[in-house]
N, C-alpha and C positions, 0 to 999 in steps of 0.2 A: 516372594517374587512370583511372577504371573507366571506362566510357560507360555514361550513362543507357540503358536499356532491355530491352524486355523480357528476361527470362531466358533465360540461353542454358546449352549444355553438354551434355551425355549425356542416356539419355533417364531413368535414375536411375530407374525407375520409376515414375516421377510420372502417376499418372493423372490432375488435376486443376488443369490448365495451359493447356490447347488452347482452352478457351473464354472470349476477353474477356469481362471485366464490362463493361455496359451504362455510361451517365456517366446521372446524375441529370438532370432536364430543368432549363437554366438554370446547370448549375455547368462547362460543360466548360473557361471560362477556368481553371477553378481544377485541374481533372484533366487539361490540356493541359500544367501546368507541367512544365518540364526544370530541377531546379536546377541551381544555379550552385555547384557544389561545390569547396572548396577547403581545403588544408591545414591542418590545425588541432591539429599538436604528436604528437609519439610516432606514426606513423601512422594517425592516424586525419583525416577530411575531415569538414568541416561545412559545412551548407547553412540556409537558411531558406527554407518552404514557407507558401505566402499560403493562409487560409481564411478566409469572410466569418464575421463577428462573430454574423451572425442569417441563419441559412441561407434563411428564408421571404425574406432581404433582402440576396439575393448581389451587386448592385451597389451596397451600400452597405458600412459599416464592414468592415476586414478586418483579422483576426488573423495576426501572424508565428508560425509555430510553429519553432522551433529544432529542427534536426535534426543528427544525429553518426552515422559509421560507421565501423566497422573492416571493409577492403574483404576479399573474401574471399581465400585464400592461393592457389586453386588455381583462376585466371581460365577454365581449359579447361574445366571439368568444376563451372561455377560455375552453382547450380541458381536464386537470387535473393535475396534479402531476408531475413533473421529479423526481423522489426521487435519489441521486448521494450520491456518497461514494471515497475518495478520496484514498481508501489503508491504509498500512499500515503494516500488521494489527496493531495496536492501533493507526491510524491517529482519529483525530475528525474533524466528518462530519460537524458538528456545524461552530470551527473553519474555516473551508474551504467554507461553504456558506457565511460565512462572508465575506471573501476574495476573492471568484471568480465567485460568482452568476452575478455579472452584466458583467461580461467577458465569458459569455456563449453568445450565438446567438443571435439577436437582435428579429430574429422571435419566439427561443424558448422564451427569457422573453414575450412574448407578450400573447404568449397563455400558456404559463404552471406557475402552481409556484413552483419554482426552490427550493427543501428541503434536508437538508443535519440533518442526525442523526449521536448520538456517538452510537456506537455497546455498548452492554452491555460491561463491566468493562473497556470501555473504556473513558476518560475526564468526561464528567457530569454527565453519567450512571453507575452507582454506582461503580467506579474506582478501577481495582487492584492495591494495592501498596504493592509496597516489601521493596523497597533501601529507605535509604536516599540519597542526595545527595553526599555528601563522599564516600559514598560507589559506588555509580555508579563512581565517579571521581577512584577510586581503580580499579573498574573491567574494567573498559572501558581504564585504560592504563597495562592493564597487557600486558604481549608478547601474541599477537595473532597468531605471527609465531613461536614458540619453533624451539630452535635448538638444544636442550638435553634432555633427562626424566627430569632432573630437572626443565625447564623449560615448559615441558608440565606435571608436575607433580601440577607446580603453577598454570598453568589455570587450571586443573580439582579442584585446593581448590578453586580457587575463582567460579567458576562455580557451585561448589558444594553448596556455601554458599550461591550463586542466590538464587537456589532454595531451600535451607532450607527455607531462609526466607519470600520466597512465602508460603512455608507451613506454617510458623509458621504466617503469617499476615491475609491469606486469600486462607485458607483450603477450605473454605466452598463453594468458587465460582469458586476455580478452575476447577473444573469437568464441568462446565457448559458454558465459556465461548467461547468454538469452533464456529466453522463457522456454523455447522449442525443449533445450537440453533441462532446463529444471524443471519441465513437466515429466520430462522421463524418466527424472531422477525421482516424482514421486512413483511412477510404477514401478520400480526398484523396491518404491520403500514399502507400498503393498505389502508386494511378495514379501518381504523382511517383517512384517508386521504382523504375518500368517493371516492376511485374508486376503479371501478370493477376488472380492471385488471392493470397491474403496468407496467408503464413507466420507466426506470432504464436507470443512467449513473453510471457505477462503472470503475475508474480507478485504476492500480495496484494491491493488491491483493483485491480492488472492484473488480476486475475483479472473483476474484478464488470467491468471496462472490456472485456474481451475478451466476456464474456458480452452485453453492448448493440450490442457489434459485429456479436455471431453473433445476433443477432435482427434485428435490419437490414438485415445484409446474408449471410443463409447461404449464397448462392450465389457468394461471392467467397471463400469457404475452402478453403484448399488445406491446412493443416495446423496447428491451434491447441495449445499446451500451455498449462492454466490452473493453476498451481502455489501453493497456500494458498488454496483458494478460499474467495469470499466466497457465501453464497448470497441472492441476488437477490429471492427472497419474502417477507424477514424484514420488518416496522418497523422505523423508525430505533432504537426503544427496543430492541425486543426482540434485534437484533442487539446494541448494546451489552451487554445482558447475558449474554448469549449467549460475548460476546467474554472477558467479566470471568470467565466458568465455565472459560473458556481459560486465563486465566493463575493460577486455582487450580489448575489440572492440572498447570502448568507447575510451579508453585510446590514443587508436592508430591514432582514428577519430581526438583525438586532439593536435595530434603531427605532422599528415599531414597542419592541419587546421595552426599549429602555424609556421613551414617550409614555409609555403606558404604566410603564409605573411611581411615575411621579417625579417631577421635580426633575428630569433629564437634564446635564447639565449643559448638554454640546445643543439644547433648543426643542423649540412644543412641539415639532413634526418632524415624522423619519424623513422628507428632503433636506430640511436644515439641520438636524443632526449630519446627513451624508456631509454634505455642503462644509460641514465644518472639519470633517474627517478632510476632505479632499484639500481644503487648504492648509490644514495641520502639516499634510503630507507635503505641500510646496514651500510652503516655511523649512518644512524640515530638510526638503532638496539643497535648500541654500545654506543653512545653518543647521548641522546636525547638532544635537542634544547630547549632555554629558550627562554621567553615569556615577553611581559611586559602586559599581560592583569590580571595573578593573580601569585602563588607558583607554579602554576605544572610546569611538567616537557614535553615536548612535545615528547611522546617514538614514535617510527617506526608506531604502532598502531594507535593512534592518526594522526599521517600525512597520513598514510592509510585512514581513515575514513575523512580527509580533501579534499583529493585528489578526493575520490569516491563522498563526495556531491556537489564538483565542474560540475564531468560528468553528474551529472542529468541534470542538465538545460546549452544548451550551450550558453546561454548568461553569462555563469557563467567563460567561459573559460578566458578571460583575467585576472581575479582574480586568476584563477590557476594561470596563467605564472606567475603575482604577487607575488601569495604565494610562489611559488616552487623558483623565483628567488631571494627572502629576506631570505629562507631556506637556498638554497644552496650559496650563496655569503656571507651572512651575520650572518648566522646562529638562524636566527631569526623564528622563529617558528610560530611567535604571530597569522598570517591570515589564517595560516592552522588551528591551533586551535578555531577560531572565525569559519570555515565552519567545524569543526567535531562538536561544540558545537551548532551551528545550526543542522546539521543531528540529533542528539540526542535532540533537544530541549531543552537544556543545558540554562536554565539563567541566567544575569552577577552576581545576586548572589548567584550561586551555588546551586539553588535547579532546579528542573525538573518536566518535564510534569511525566505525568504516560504513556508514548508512549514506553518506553524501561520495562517496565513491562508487561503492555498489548500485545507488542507484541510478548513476549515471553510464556506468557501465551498462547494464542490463536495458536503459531505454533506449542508448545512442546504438546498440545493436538489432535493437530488437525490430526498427522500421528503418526505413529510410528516412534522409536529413534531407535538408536545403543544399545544394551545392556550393553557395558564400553566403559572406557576410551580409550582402545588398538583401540576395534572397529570402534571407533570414529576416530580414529589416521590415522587409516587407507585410512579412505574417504578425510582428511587432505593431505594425500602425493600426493592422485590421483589429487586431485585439484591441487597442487604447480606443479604439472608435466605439467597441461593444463592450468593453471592462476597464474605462477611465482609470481605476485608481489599482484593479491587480494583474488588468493585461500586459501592459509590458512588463511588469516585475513575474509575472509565471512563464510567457513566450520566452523572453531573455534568458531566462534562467535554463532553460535548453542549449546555451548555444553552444559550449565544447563540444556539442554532436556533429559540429559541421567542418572539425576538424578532424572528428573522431579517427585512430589508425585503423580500424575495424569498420565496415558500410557492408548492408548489406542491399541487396536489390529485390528481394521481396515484399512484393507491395502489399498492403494489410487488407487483409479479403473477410465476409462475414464468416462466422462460424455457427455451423450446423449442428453440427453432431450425432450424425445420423444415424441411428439404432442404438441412442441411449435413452435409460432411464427417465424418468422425468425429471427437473432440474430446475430446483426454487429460486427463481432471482429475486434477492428482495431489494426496491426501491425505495430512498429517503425523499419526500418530495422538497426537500428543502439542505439536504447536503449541499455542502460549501465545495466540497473534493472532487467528488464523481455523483453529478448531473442527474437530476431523476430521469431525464430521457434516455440517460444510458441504460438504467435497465430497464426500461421500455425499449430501447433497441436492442438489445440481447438476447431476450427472451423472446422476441421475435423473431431472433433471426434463429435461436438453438431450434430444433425439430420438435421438441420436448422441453419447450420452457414455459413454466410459469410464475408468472408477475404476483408478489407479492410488496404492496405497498405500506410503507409507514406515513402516517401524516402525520409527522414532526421535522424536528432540527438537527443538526448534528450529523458527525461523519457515521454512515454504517446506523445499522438500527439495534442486530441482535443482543446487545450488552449493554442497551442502554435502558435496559430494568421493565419496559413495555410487557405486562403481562401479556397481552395477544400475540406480538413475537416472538414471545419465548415459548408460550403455549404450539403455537402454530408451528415454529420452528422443530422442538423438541419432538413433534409427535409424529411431523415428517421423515426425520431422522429415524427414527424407533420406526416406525410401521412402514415409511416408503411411500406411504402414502400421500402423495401432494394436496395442498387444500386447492380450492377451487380458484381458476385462473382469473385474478383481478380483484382477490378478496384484502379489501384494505384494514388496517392497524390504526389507531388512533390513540 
């Protein structure tokens, strides 16, 4: 087992280590901790780290936050921490070091130990739950595209009833669990990690969570990578649509991608491929498609959210044409519903993570909403005008924020982060999630950002095996060193 403390090893170049960060005034019980690290399967060690629940109220209510690492390979020359966050908001960082710590760089496992947290109310840190199962199986096939007031009259009940019974399950931690507080909570985990200043890999909205860090705290950066980034000055609306213009790129990316390899069966050009996608989808409005995996019923909704967690990963694309040609020939539903039940973390028996709570918790706080349902409606048509077939199925899918019991009035402003380190944003120019111009907006707006670009597919770049960003990535990391502002991956 590693010893807690500060960093040690070569001097690796690190410029950005010799100066402890300060401790916030009032929290040092909580940046004094040592965990109590222990064994926890396949080499890796887990801990639990105390943060107060309401930081203006540190001796009172405190949150566990679950922590995991993979300790680093090469103890001599071990430089500290990577602390990574895989998105979300309510992915579990836990989860994900499980799964992709040894598919990080061969040089970062050597010198760092690879640690992934769940954010407060997220999986092991004291988890918001609202739904049952059932209940999510309800909300997650309601019409996410209405095509009448009665039909957007039913998502505002089922949206409504989200968040009733967030209120009524977990009043008490809704107010606290924003981005503001689970950035704080990683400078807590610093200190608890024994170093000085923090090494971060945040993908997805890691990205927007790394970005509240580096506002907070820019003199505790030793070396950030923000991978898919989110940008931080959008509305809650207009980022969703935003998002939805993403997975029309994606979409299109893989109807060139299935043209070109022959024999396409949805037609010889990516328009008529689309064209065929779009009327699958209004067939399926009207007559959704059965399943032989349980009783539902597979609605437009559903194969929407099938479709979209195919474009995350484009090794994922032959399974679309799969899914969409058992769909549309057979009427068979079943493979689309197997990847919307994966997007949602849906298992085969019907119950669920707490990732469709969480992250609803954490975005309906984290900006401000629409005032009603009209208002809401609104930013709905602007999307279907610029994302035909995933605008209203991503705007929609916001709406229990406009009942949310928690609003806040903080309107979302760029972020600076003035007197930090340099800060690698890597862009996918062809992400489905989060928009290449997001981080082209980020890294323009950080003091100290720079753009690094992938010219591929797929959600996020660094794990998806690209020799150049792993090289590029890795050596960042290690030496501090950022590569040159605008230098692209291919």
């Amino acid at each position: 087992m590693l010893v807690l403390a500060t960093a040690t090893g070569c001097d690796s170049g690190d410029k950005n280590t010799t100066q402890a960060a300060s401790v916030p005034t009032g929290l040092g019980q909580f940046y004094g901790q040592k965990p109590s690290w222990k064994g926890c399967g396949n080499g890796f060690e887990c801990a639990t780290v105390q943060v107060p629940l309401d930081y203006a109220k540190p001796s009172g209510e405190k949150v566990g936050i679950k922590v995991i690492r993979l300790p680093a390979e090469d103890e001599k020359n071990r430089i500290g921490s990577l602390l990574t966050n895989p998105g979300g908001p309510g992915g579990s960082g836990v989860d994900f070091v499980r799964q992709a710590a040894r598919s990080f760089g061969d040089d970062l496992r050597r010198r760092f130990d690879i640690v992934g947290f769940d954010p407060r109310g997220v999986a092991s840190s004291d988890p918001v739950r609202c739904n049952t199962g059932p209940q999510l199986d309800e909300f997650f096939a309601t019409d996410a595209s209405p095509d009448d007031p009665k039909e957007t009259n039913q998502l505002g009940s089922a949206s409504k009833a989200f968040a009733e019974r967030c209120k009524a399950k977990a009043d008490s931690e809704l107010p606290y669990v924003g981005t503001v507080n689970a950035a704080r909570d990683m400078d807590v985990l610093r200190a608890a990690l024994g170093d000085q200043k923090l090494t971060y890999y945040g993908a997805s909205y890691g990205t927007y969570l790394g970005a509240f860090y580096a506002e907070q705290f820019p003199k505790n950066i030793r070396a950030f990578v923000l991978d898919g980034a989110v940008d931080p000055k959008l509305s809650s609306t207009d980022l969703l649509i935003e998002q939805a213009k993403g997975f029309e790129t994606a979409l299109r990316a893989f109807a060139d991608d299935c043209v070109k390899s022959g024999a396409c069966p949805f037609g010889a050009t990516p328009d008529a491929v689309i064209g065929q996608v779009s009327s699958f989808l209004t067939a399926t409005d009207k007559k959704p498609l059965s399943n032989t995996r349980d009783s539902r019923k597979v609605t437009e909704s559903l194969a929407v959210m099938g479709i979209a967690r195919a474009l995350y990963v484009k090794e994922y694309w032959p399974v679309l044409r799969q899914a969409l040609t058992q769909a549309m020939q057979k009427g068979d539903g079943t493979l689309l519903l197997a990847l919307a039940d994966e997007m949602v973390e849906r298992k085969p028996n019907g119950t669920y993570s707490n990732q469709t709570d969480a992250n609803m918790a954490v975005n309906c706080v984290d900006k401000p909403n629409p005032p009603d349902l009209a208002a809401y409606g609104k930013s709905a048509e602007q999307a279907k005008k610029v994302a035909p077939r995933f605008g209203p199925f991503v705007v929609w899918g916001g709406l229990p924020c406009v009942y949310w019991p928690v609003q806040t009035k903080q309107a979302p402003k760029p972020t600076t982060a003035q007197g930090a380190a340099p800060i690698v944003v890597i862009g996918t120019i062809r992400d489905p999630a989060t928009p290449y111009k997001w981080a082209q907006s980020l890294a323009g707006q950080l003091s100290s950002g720079v753009l690094l670009t992938f010219d591929g597919d797929g959600h996020t770049a660094y794990l998806q095996g690209n020799s150049c960003i792993t090289k590029t990535t890795d050596d960042y990391l290690i030496t501090t060193d950022p590569p040159k502002d605008g230098t692209t991956c291919r």
